[in-house]
C-alpha positions in Angstrom: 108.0 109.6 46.8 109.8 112.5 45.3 108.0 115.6 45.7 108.4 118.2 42.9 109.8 121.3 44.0 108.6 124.1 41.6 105.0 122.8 43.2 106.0 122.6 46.5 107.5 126.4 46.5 103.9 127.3 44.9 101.9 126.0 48.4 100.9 129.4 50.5 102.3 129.9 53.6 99.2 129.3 55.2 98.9 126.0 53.7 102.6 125.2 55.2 101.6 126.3 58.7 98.4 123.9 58.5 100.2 120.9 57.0 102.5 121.4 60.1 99.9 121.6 62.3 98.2 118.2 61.3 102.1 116.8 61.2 102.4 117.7 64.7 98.4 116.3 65.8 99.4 113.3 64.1 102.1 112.7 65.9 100.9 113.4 69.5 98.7 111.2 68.7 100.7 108.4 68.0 103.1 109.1 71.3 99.5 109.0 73.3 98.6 105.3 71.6 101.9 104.1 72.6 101.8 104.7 75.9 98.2 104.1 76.5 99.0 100.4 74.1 102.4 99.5 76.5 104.5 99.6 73.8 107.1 101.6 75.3 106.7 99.0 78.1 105.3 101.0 80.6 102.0 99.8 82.4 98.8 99.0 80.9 95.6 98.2 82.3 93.6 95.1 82.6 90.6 94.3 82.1 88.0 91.3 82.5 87.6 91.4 86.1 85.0 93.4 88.6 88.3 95.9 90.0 90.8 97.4 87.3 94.3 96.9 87.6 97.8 97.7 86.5 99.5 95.6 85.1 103.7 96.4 85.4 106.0 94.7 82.7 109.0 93.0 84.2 111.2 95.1 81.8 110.0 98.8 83.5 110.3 97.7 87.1 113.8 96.6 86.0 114.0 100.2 84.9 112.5 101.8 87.8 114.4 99.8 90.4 118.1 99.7 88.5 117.7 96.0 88.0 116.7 95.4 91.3 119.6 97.3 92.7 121.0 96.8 96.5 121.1 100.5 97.0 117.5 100.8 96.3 116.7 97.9 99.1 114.9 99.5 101.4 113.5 96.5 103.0 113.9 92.7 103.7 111.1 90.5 105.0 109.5 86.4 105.1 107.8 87.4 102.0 110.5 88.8 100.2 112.5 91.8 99.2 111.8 95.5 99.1 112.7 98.2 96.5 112.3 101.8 95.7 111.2 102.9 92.6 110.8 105.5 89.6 108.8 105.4 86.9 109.1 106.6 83.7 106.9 109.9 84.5 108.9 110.4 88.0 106.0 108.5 90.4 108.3 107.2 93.4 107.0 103.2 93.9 107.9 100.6 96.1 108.0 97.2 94.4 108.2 94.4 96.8 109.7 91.1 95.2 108.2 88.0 96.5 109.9 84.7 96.8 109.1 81.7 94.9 107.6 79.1 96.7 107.0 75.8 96.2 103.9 76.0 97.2 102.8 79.4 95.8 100.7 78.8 92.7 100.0 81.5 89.7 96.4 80.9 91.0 97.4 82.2 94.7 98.9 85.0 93.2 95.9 86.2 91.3 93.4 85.5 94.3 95.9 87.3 96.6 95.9 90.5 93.8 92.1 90.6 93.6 91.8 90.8 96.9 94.7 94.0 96.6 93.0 95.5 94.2 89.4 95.7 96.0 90.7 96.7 99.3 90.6 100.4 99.3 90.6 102.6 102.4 92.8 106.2 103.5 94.4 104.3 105.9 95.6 101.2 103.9 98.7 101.6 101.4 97.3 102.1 98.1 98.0 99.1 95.6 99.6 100.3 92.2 99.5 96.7 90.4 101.4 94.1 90.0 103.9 91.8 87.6 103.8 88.0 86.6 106.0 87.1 84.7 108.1 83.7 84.7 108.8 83.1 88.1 108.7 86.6 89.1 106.6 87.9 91.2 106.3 91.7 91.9 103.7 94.1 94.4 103.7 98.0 93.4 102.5 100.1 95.9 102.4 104.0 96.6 106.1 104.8 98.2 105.3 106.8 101.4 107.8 109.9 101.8 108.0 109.5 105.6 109.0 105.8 105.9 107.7 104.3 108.7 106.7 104.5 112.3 109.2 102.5 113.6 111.8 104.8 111.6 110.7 107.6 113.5 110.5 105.8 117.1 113.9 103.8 116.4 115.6 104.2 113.2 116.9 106.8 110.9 114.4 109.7 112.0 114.5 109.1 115.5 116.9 111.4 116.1 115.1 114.3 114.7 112.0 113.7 116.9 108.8 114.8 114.2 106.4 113.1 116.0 104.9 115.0 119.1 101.6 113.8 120.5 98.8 115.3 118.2 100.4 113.4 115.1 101.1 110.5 117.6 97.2 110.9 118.4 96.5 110.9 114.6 98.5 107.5 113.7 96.7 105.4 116.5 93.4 106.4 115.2 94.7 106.3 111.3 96.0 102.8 112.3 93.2 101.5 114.0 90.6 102.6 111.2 92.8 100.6 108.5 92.9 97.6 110.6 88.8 97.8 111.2 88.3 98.1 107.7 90.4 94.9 107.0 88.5 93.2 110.3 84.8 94.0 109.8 84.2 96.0 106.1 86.3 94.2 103.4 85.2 91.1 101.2 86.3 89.0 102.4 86.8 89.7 105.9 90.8 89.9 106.1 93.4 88.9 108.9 96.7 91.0 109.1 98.9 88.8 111.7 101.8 91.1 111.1 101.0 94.4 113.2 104.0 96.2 114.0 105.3 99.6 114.0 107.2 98.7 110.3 104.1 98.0 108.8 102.5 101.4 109.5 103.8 103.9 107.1 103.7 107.5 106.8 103.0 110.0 104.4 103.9 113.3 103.8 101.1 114.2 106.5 101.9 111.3 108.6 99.0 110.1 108.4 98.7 106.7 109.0 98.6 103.6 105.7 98.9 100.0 107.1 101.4 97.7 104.9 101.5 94.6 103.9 97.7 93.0 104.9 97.1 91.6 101.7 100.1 89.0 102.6 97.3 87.4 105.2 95.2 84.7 104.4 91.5 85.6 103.8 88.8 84.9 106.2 85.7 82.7 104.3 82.4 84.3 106.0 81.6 80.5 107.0 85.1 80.5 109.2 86.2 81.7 112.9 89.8 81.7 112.5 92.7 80.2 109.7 96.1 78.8 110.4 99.2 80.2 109.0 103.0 80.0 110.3 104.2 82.7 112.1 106.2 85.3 110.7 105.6 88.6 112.6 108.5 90.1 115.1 108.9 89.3 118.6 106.4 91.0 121.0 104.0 91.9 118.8 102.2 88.2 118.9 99.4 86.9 121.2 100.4 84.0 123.3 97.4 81.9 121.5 98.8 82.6 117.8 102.7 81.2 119.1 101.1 78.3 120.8 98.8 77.1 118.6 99.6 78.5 115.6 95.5 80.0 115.1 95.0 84.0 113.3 92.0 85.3 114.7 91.4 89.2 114.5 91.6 89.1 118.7 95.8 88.1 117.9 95.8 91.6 115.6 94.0 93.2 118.3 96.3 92.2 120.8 99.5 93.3 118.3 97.7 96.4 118.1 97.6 96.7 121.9 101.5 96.6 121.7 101.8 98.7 119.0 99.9 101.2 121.3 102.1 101.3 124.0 105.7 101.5 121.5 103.6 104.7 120.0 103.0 105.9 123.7 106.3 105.4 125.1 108.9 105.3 122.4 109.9 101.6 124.3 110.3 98.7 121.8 108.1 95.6 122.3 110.7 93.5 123.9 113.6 95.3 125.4 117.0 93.6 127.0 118.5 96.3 130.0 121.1 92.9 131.1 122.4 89.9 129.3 120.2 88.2 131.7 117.0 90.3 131.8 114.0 90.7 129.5 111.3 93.6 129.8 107.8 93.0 127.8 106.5 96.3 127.0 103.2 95.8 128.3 104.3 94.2 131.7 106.1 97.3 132.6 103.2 99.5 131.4 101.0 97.7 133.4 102.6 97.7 136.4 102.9 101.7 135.9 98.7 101.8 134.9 98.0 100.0 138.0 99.8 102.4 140.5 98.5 105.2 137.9 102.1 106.4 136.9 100.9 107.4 133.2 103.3 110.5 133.4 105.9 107.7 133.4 104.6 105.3 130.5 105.2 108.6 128.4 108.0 108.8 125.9 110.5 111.2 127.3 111.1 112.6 123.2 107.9 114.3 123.7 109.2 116.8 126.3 106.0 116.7 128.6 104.0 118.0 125.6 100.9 115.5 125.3 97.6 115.4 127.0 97.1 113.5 129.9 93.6 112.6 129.8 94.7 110.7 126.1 97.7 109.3 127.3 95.2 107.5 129.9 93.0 106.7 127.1 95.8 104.8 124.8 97.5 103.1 127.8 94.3 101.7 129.6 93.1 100.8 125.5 96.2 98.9 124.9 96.3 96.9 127.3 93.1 96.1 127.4 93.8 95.0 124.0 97.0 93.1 125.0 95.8 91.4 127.7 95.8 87.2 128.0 92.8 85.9 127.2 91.5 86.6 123.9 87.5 86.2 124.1 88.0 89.5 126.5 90.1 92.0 124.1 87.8 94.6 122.4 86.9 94.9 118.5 89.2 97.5 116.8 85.4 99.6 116.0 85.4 99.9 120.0 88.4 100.5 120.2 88.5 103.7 118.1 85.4 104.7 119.6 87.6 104.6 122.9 90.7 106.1 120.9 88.5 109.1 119.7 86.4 109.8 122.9 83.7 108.9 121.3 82.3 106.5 124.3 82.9 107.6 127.7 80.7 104.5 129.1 83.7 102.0 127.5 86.4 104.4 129.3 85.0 104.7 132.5 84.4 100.6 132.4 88.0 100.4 131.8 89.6 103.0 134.3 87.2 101.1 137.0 87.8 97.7 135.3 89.8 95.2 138.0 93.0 95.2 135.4 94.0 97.8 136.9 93.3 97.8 140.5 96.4 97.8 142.5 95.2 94.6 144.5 95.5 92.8 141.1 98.4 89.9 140.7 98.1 89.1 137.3 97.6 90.9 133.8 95.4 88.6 132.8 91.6 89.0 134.8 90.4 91.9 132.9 87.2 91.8 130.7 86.0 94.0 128.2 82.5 93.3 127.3 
């Protein structure tokens, strides 16, 4: 429409400035409805279900990941592929890419995100959403800045030595509170089976977020244990879960154990000195407990700068937790009650507790009940 121009220059000024005004209004407006609608594909949120969730489009993680880019791998696991991220308004991501298996339904998938998206906890990686589309299947989570704990006790920050003993102090109890919640607080009652010092991540604080439980199976109330193949690194399993194949929460109790003593030491779970030797972490830790060489069990990055009586504490607690049979590890509520100092009665059963007697032959005998 043609708009006449001896009336136009007739308008005031002020009428100018408040045409412009509403022009402007209008438009925000319309920016805010496309990006709360998705139709500048970003996410959107979906309803219909008790928990909210995001729901990602397979077109923005493309963005946020260049296509899925090698150079933003940052991981590689039995469940599939992981990838750092940006989104559109700079949020860093990690989007991990699952395989497609035969025998992974859509229906899995959704069970295995409503589960996600009702476990909350400050010691669990948050969940950000999710994408289904085709045969894609896509996890987003919160991308932690420090990596993880095994970065720091083997990999790329190593070197650089960030984690004396009060923040080592912090990531055992951080650890062990995510993996109660999963154990004794979360509907269903859930099963990690992969405990190990990759799947603890850090953030800026480094304070503790388990990864990756909601890859478990779920624990019905009416059930004791659930079978699943085993997928978790050397070291870190109990002997019942690689003979018989059965998850219980005494097998993540006894990873945890393990996990323990790496965080402790600086050791990895399985170490090879010779072509012909192996050394299980918590065989040499024990035989160091039992002639009450803790100074010895310490890692050597710290300096000397930790606290003995905790050392103690963590050592005696780990392999407590790591020990044989399975009916005699602890619950992961004692053992942060332990961890904290919260129970001296538990600690003093344990420093007096035959495990650790020098007389003792095997690693095997001790109870914790």
């Amino acid at each position: 429409m043609k708009i006449n121009n001896r009336s136009k220059a007739r308008r005031s000024p002020l009428k100018n400035q408040s045409q412009s005004m509403h022009l402007r209004s209008k438009f925000a407006r319309f920016l805010l409805w496309l990006v709360r609608c998705g139709s500048t594909s970003e996410s959107r949120r979906e309803e219909g279900s008790n928990s909210t969730r995001w729901v990602f489009s397979l077109k923005e993680l493309h963005s946020a990941t260049n296509s899925f880019n090698y150079d933003n791998q940052i991981g590689e696991g039995p469940f599939g592929s992981v990838y750092w991220g940006q989104l559109w308004d700079g949020t860093q991501i990690v989007v991990k890419r699952l395989k497609v298996l035969s025998n992974r339904s859509e229906a899995d998938f959704a069970a295995d995100v409503e589960v996600l998206g009702g476990v909350k906890h400050k010691n669990l990686l948050s969940f950000r959403g999710y994408c289904s589309e085709g045969q894609e299947r896509l996890l987003v989570y919160d991308y932690m800045q420090n990596l993880s704990l095994y970065a720091h006790l083997h990999g790329t920050h190593a070197p650089e030595r960030l984690l004396d003993w009060r923040r080592r102090m912090a990531i055992a109890i951080g650890s062990a509170q995510g993996i109660a919640y999963l154990h004794h607080h979360a509907t269903p009652h859930i099963i990690h089976t992969d405990i190990k010092a990759k799947n603890i991540l850090l953030d800026t604080n480094f304070e503790a977020h388990v990864a990756d439980f909601g890859f478990s199976r779920l624990i019905p109330d009416s059930a004791t244990h659930l079978t699943r193949a085993v997928k978790s690194a050397p070291g870190y399993l109990a002997p019942e879960y690689i003979t018989l194949e059965n998850a219980t929460k005494a097998c993540d109790v006894y990873s945890f154990g393990i996990l323990l003593l790496e965080l402790a030491s600086g050791r990895r779970p399985v170490e090879a000195p010779s072509e012909t030797k192996v050394s299980a972490i918590q065989e040499w830790a024990f035989f160091l407990a039992r002639e009450k060489r803790f100074d010895e069990i310490a890692d050597k990055n710290l300096g000397g700068k930790y606290s003995e009586s905790e050392l103690k504490r963590v050592v005696l607690v780990a392999l407590v937790c790591s020990q044989q049979e399975a009916e005699k590890r602890p619950t992961m509520i004692e053992v942060i009650a332990i961890l904290k100092g919260e129970s001296k009665e538990m600690l003093s059963k344990l420093d007096l507790d035959q495990l650790y007697r020098p007389e003792q032959k095997t690693s095997s005998q001790g109870e914790f009940s």
